[in-house]
LOVEX-712629 format. One record per residue (C-alpha): residue number from 1; residue in one letter; z, x, y. Coordinates in pm, 1 decimal. Example, Ala and Ser with C-alpha at 12.3 -4.5 7.8 and 13.67 -1.06 7.14 Angstrom:
REM residues 2
REC  pos  code        up      east     north
REC    1     a     780.0    1230.0    -450.0
REC    2     s     714.0    1367.0    -106.0
This chain:
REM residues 420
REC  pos  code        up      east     north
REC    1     x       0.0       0.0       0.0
REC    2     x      92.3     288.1     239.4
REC    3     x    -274.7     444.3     181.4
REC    4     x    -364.6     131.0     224.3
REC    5     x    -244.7      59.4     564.5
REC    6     x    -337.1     383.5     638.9
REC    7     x    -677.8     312.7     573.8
REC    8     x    -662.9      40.6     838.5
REC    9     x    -493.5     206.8    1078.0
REC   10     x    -805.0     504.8    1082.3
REC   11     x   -1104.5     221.8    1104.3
REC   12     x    -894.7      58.0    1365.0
REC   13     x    -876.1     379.2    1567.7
REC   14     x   -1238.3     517.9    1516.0
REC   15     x   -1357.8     119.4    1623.1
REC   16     x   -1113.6     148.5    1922.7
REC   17     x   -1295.1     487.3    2030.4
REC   18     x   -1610.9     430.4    1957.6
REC   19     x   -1608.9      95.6    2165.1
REC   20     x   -1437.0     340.5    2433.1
REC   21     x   -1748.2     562.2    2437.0
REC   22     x   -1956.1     266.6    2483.0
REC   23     x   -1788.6     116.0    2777.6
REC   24     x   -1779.2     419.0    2950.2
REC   25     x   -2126.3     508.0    2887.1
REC   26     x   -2249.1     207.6    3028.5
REC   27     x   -2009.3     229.0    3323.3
REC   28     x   -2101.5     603.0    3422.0
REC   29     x   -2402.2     664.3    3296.9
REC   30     x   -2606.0     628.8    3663.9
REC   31     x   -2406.6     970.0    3743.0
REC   32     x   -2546.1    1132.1    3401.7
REC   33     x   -2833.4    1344.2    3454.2
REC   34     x   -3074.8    1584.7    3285.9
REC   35     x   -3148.2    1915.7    3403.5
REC   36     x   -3469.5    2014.8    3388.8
REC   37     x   -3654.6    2412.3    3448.6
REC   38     x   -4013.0    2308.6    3545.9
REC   39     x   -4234.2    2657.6    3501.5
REC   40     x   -4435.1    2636.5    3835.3
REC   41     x   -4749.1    2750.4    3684.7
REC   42     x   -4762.4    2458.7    3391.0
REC   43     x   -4583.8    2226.6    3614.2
REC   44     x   -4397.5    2157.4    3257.4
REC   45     x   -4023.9    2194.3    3159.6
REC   46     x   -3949.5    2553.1    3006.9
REC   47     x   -3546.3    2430.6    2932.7
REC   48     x   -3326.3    2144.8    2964.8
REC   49     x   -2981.2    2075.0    3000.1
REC   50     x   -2779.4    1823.6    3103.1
REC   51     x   -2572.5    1755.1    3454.9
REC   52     x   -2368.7    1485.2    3594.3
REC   53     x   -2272.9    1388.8    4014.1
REC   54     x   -1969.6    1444.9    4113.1
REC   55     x   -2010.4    1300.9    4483.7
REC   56     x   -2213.8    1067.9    4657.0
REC   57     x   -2382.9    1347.2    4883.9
REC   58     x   -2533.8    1431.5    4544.1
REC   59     x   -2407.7    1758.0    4419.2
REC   60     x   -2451.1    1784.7    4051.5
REC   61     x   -2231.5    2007.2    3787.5
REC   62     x   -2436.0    2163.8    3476.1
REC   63     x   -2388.8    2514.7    3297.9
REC   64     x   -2529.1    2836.7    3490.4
REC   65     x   -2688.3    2865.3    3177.8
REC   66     x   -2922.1    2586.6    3211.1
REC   67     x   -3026.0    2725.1    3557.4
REC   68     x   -3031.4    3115.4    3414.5
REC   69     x   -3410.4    3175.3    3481.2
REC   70     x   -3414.4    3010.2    3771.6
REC   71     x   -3136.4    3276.9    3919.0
REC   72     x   -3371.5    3530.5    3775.3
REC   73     x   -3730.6    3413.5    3895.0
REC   74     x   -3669.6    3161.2    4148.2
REC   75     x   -4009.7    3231.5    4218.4
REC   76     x   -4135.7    3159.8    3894.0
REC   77     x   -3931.5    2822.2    3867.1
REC   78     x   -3793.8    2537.3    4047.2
REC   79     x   -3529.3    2293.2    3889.2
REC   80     x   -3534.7    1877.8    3858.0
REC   81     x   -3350.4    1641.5    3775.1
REC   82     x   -3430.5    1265.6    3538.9
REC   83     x   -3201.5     975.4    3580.0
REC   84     x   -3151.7     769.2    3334.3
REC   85     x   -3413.5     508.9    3529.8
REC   86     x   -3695.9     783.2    3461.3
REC   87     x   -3698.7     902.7    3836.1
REC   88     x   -3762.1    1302.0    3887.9
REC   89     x   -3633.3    1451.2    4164.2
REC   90     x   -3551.8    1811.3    4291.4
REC   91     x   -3262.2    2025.8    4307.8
REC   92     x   -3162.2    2363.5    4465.7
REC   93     x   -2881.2    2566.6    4393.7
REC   94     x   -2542.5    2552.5    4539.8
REC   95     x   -2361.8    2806.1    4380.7
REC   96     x   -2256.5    2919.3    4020.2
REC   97     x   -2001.5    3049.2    3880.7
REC   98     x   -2134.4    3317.5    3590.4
REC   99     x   -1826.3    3380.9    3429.5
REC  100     x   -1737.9    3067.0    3357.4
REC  101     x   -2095.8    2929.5    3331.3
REC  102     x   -2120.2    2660.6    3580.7
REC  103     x   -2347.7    2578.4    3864.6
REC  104     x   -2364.8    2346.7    4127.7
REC  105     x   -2717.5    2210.5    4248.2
REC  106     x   -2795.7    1942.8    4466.5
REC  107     x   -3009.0    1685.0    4538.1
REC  108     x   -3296.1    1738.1    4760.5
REC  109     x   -3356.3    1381.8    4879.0
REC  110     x   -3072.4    1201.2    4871.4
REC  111     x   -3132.4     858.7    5013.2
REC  112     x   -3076.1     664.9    4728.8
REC  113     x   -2682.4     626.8    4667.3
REC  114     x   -2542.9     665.4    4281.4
REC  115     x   -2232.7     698.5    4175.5
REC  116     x   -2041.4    1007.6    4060.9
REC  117     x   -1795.9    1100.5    3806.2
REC  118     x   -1418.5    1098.1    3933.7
REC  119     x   -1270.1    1476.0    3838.4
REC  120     x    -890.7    1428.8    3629.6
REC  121     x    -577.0    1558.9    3823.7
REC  122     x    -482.1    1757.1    3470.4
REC  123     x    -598.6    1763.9    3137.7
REC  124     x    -493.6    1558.9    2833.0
REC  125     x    -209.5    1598.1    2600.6
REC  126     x    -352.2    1816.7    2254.8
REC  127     x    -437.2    1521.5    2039.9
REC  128     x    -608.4    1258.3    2299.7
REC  129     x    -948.2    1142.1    2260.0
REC  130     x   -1205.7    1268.4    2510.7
REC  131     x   -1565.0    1190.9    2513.0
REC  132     x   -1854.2    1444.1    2515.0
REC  133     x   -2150.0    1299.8    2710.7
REC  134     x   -2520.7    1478.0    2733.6
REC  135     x   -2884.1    1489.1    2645.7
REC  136     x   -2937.6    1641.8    2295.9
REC  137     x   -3238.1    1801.0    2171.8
REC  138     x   -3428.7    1559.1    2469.8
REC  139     x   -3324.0    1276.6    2285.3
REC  140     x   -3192.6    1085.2    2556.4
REC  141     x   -2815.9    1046.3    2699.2
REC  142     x   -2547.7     973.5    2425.6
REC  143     x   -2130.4    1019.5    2415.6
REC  144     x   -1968.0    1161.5    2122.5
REC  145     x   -1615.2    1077.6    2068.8
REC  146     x   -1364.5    1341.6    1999.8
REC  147     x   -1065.5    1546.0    2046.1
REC  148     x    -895.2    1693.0    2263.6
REC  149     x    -700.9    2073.7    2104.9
REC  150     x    -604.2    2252.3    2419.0
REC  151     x    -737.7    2575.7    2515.3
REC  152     x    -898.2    2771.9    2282.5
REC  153     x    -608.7    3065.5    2169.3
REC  154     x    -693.9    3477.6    2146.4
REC  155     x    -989.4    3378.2    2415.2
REC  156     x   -1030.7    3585.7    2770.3
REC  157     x   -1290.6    3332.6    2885.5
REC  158     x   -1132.7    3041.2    2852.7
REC  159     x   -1248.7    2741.2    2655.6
REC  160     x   -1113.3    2389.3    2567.0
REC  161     x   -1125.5    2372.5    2155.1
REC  162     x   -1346.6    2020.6    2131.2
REC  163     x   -1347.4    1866.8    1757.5
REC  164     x   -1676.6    1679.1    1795.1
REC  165     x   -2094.5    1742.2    1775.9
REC  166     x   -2228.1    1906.0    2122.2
REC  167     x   -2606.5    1980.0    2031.6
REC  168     x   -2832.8    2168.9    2197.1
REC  169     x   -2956.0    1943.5    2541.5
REC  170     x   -2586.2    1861.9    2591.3
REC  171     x   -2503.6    2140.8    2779.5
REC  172     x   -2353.5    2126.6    3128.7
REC  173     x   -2248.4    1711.0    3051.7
REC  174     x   -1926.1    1623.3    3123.1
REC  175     x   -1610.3    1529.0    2889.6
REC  176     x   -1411.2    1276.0    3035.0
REC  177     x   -1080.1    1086.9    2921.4
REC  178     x   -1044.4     733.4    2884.8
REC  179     x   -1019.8     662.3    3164.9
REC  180     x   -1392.1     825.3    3278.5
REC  181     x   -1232.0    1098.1    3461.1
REC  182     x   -1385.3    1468.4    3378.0
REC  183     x   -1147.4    1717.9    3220.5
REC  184     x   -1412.3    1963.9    3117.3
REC  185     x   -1759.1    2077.4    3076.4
REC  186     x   -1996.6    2096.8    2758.8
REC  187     x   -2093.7    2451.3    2697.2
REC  188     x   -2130.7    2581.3    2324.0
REC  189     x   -2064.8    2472.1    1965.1
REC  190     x   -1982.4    2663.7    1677.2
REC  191     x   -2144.4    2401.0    1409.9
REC  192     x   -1891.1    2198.0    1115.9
REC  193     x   -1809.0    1910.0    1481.7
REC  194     x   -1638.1    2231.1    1633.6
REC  195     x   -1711.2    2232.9    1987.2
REC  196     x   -1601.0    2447.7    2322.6
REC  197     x   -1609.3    2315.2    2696.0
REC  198     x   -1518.2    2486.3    3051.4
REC  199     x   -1170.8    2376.5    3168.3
REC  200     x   -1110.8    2125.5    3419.7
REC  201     x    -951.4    2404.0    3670.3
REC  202     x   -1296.4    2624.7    3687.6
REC  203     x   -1483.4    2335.3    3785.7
REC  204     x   -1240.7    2229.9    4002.7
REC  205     x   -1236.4    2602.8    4170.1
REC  206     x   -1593.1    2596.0    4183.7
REC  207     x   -1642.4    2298.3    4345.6
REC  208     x   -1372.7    2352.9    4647.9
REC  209     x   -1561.6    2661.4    4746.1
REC  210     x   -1857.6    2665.6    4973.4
REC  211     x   -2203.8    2558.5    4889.1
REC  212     x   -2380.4    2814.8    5035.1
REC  213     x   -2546.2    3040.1    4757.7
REC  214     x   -2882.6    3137.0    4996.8
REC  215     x   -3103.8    2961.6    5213.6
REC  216     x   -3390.1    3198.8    5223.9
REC  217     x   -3757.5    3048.4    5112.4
REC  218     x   -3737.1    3322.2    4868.3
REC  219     x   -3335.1    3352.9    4737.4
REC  220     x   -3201.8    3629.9    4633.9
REC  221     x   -2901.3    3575.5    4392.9
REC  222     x   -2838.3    3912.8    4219.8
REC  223     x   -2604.7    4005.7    4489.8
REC  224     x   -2344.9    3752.1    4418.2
REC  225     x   -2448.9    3759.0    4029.6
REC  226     x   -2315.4    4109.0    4104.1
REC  227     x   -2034.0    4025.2    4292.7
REC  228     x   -1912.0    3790.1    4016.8
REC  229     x   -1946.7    4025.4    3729.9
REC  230     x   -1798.6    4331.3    3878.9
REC  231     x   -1464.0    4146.9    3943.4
REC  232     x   -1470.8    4007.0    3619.0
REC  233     x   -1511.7    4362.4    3463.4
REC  234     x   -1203.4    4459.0    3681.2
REC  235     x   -1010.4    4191.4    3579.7
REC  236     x   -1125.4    4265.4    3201.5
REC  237     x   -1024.0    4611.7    3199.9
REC  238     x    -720.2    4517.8    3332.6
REC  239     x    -611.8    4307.7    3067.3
REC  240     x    -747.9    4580.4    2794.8
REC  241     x    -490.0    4854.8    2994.0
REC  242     x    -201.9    4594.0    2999.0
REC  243     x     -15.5    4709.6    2745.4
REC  244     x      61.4    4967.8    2447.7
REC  245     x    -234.5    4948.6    2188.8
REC  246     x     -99.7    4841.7    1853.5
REC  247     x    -246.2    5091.9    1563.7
REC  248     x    -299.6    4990.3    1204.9
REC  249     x    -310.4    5215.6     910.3
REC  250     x    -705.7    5240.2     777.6
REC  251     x    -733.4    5480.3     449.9
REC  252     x    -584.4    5808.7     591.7
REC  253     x    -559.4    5728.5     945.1
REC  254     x    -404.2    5513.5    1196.0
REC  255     x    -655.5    5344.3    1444.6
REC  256     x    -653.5    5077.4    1748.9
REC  257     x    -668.3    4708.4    1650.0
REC  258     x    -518.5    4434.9    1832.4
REC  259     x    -521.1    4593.2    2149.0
REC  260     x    -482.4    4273.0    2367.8
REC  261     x    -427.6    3923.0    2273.4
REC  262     x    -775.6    3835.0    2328.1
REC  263     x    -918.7    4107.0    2079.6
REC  264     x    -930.1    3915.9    1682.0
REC  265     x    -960.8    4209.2    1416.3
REC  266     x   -1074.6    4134.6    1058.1
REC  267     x   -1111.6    4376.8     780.8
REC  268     x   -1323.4    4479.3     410.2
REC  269     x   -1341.9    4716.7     166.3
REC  270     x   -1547.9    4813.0    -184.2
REC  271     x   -1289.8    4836.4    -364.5
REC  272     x   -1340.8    4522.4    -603.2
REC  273     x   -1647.8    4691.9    -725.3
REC  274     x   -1631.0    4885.0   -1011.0
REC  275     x   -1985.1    5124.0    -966.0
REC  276     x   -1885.3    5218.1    -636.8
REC  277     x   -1955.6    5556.4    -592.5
REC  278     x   -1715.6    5580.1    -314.3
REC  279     x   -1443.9    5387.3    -125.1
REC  280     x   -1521.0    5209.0     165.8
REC  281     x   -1265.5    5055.1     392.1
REC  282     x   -1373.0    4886.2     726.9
REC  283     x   -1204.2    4756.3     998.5
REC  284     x   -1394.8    4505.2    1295.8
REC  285     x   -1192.5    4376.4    1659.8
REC  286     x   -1407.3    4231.1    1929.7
REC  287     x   -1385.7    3949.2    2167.5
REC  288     x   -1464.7    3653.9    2093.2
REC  289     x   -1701.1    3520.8    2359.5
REC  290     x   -1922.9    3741.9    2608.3
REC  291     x   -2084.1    3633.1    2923.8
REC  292     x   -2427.7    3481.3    2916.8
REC  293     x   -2644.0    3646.9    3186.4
REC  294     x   -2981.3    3493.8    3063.0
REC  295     x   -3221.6    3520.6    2752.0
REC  296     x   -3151.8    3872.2    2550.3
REC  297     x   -2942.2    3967.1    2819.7
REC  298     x   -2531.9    3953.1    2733.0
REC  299     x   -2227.3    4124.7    2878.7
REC  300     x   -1822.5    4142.8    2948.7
REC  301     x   -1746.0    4207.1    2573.9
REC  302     x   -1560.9    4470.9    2391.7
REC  303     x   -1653.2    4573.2    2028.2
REC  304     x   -1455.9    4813.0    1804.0
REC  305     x   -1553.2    4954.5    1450.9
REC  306     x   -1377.7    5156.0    1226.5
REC  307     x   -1493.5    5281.4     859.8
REC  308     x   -1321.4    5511.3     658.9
REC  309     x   -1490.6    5637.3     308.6
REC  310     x   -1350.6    5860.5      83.1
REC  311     x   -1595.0    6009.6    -188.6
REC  312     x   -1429.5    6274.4    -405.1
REC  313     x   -1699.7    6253.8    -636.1
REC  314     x   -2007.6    6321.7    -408.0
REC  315     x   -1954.5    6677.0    -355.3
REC  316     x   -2047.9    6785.6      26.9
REC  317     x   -2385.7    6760.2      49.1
REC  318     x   -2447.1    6432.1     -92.1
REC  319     x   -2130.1    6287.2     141.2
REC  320     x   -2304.4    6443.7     419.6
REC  321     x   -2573.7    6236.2     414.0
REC  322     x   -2422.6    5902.9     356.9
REC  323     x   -2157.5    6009.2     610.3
REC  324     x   -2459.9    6060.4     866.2
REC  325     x   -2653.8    5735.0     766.2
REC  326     x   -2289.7    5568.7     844.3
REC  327     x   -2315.1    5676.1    1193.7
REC  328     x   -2672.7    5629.9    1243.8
REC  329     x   -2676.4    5244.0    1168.0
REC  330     x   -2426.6    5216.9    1400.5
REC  331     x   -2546.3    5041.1    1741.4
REC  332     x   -2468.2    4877.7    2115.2
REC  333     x   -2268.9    4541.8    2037.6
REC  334     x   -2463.6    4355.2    2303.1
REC  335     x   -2801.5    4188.4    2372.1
REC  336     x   -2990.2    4365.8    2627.1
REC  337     x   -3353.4    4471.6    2670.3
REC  338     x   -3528.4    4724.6    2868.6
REC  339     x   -3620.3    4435.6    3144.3
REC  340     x   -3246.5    4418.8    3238.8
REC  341     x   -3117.0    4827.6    3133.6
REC  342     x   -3239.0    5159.6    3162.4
REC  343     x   -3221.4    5339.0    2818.6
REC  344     x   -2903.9    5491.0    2681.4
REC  345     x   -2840.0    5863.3    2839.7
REC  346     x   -2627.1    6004.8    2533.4
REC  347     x   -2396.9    6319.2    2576.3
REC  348     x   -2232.1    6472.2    2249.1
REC  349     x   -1967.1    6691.5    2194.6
REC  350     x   -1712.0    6857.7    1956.6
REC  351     x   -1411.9    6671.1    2057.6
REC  352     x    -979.0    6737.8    1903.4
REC  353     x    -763.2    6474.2    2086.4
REC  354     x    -397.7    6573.6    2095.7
REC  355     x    -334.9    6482.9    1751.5
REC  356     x    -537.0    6751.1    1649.2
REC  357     x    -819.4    6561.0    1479.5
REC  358     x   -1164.7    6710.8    1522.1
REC  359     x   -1430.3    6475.3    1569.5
REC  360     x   -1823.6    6474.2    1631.1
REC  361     x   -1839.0    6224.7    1966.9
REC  362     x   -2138.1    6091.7    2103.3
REC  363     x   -2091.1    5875.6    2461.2
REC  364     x   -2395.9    5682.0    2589.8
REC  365     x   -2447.7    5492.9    2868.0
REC  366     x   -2722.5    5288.2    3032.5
REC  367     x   -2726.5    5138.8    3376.7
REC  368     x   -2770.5    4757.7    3484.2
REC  369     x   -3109.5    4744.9    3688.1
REC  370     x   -3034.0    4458.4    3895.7
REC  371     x   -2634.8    4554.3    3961.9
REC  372     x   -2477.7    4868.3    4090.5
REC  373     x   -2208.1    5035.5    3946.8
REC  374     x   -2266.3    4846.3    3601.3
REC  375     x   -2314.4    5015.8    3255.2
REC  376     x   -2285.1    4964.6    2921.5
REC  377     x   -2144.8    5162.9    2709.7
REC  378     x   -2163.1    5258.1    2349.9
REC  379     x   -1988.3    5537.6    2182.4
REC  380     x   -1932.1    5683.8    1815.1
REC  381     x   -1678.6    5951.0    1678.4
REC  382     x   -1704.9    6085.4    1315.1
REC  383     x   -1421.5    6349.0    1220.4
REC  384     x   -1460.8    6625.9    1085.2
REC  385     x   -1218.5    6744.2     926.0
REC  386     x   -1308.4    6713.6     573.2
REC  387     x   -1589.4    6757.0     328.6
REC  388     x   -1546.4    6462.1      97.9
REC  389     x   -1376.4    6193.4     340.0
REC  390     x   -1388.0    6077.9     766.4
REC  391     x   -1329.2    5843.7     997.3
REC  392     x   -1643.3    5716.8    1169.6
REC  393     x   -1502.5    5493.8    1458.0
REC  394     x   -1734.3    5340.6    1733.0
REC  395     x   -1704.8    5063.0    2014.7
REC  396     x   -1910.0    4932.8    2318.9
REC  397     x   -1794.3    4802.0    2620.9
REC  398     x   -2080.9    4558.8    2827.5
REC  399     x   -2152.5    4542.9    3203.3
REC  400     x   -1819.1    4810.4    3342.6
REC  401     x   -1746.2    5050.1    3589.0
REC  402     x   -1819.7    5441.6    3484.7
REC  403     x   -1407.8    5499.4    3553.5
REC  404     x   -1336.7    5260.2    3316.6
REC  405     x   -1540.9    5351.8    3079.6
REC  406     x   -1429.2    5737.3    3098.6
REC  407     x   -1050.6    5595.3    3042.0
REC  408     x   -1100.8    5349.8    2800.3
REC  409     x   -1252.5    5625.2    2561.7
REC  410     x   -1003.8    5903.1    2629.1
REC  411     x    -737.9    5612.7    2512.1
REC  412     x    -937.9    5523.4    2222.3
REC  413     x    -951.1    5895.9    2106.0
REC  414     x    -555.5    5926.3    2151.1
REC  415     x    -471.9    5643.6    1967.3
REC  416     x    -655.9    5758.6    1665.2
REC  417     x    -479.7    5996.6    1423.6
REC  418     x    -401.7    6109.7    1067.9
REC  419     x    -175.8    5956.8     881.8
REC  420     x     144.5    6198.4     794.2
């Protein structure tokens, strides 16, 4: 009887939320919007998106995602809008946020008055239902019940965890509570209804500040793309500096894991496999999100690697080689192509940190073409020490300063050592 009732009680709450979503759609849905990139040349959408108004003056909220190219080649693009009546219309850009990917654009012609989505004072308790609304896969506008989890743990960028289907299309539409107010932003979705939206407050922060991105007839945004990511990569490094880096034993050695709270480690090993010619024990930390800059182009991430192989049985010359083909497959953790970078310009050394352990270091960088003072980073260490077993250890670092990339690697070095 209890599973019974129990029974009841879930059909009575999935009817109750579902007929939720559908009153609210039809209340709000003149304020839901899709965002359209029209390629000048073709006159014909190259992405879509979704946006909602959050004012009668007719500014619109979406993801800076959805307007990426159009930051890039404003030239090359202009961006629209498509009611839900059909109508096209024109926006221009009011300011982003690239950190948090959001951007404002508004209307061009504004004389006809719709309504706009209230913005909530605070966000729900863990547990409420919330409604996803958007355009997926140019389907036309839907809302997806869900849940609301709270903000997404171990995260630097911070996300609301959603438990609900946003599809592709959807992002940039708003999430609103029951009572139609907007407590965060579509943005991403890891499949299985596991979804992840931009926080009420960096909408909210967005929104208060001025609308003034550039009025030029040809805009240039890279300077406050620039602006926006150089802070962040303060504020990043930062947070990585905080604090003590915790070590962890790997094979012989101790090495950096869970260096701040936002860094998730996971580990493997061969040794379940009984032909293994050697052992093989690896250890993987990174963030979990990095900043989307536009199409093959990613940054503000942190990736560390760690193998250590023993092979008694190889003798030198054969451990040689698969130690070397270890550190050649290694590579830069983020997307980037030679559009947006210059190539890597690689110094190596013989380096002993004051642990004593020798190591074969290679440090690379390669410059940001469109920001100043912006590199990425990728470096590799392999000891040394030994002729049958090492330590290859590697990480990159996306879009920071030279001076912090000069003391994050002499920390890294330190903290790695053999065990005694």
């Amino acid at each position: 009887m209890r599973l019974l009732v129990l029974g009841f009680l879930v059909l009575s709450l999935a009817a109750k939320a579902q007929g939720q979503a559908k009153d609210l759609f039809s209340h709000y849905r003149d304020t839901l919007y899709q965002i359209q990139i029209i390629d000048l040349e073709s006159k014909s959408k190259s992405s879509i998106g979704s946006g909602f108004q959050i004012n009668a003056n007719g500014l619109l909220v979406t993801n800076y995602h959805v307007v990426s190219d159009y930051v890039f080649h404003p030239d090359k693009y202009r961006i629209e809008y498509l009611d839900n009546q059909g109508k096209h219309g024109e926006l221009s850009l009011a300011n982003f946020d690239v950190i948090n990917d959001l951007a404002l654009v508004q209307k061009v012609d504004n004389d006809a008055i719709s309504s706009a989505l209230p913005l909530a004072q605070q966000l729900p308790e863990q547990g409420s239902n919330i409604y996803s609304l958007g355009n997926p896969h140019d389907l036309g506008m839907i809302v997806v019940p869900g849940t609301f989890n709270g903000i997404k743990a171990r995260s630097f960028y911070q996300r609301i965890h959603f438990t609900g289907a946003i599809n592709p299309g959807m992002s940039g539409g708003p999430v609103v509570n029951a009572q139609g107010e907007v407590i965060g932003v579509n943005v991403a979705t890891a499949g299985n209804q596991i979804g992840f939206l931009i926080p009420l407050d960096k909408l909210v922060a967005l929104v208060q500040q001025p609308q003034e991105v550039s009025s030029a007839k040809k805009p240039d945004y890279m300077p406050l793309l620039g602006q926006q990511l150089s802070a962040n990569a303060e504020s990043f490094m930062q947070a990585l500096f905080a604090q003590p880096w915790h070590t962890t034993q790997l094979g012989e050695a101790q090495i950096p894991d869970t260096i701040a709270d936002f860094v998730s480690c996971w580990g493997d090993s061969n040794a379940s496999e009984a032909d293994a010619r050697y052992l093989s024990v690896q250890s993987s930390c990174r963030t979990s999100e990095q900043i989307y800059l536009r199409n093959k182009l990613q940054t503000g991430g942190l990736e560390m690697e760690f193998e250590w192989i023993n092979a008694p049985k190889l003798g030198s010359a054969r451990f040689y080689r698969m130690y070397s083909k270890g550190i050649s497959n290694a590579g830069p953790g983020n997307k980037a192509t030679t559009e947006d970078v210059t190539d890597f310009s690689c110094q190596h050394e013989l380096v002993s940190n004051t642990s004593e352990l020798e190591n074969k270091v290679i440090l690379c960088t390669r410059a940001y073409r469109d920001f100043d003072d912006l590199y990425d980073v990728f470096f590799i260490a392999a000891s040394i020490d030994h002729d049958d077993k090492g330590l290859i250890s590697h990480f990159t670092l996306s879009g920071v300063s030279q001076a912090s990339a000069t003391e994050f690697s002499r920390q890294f070095m330190e903290s790695i050592q053999w065990q005694l």
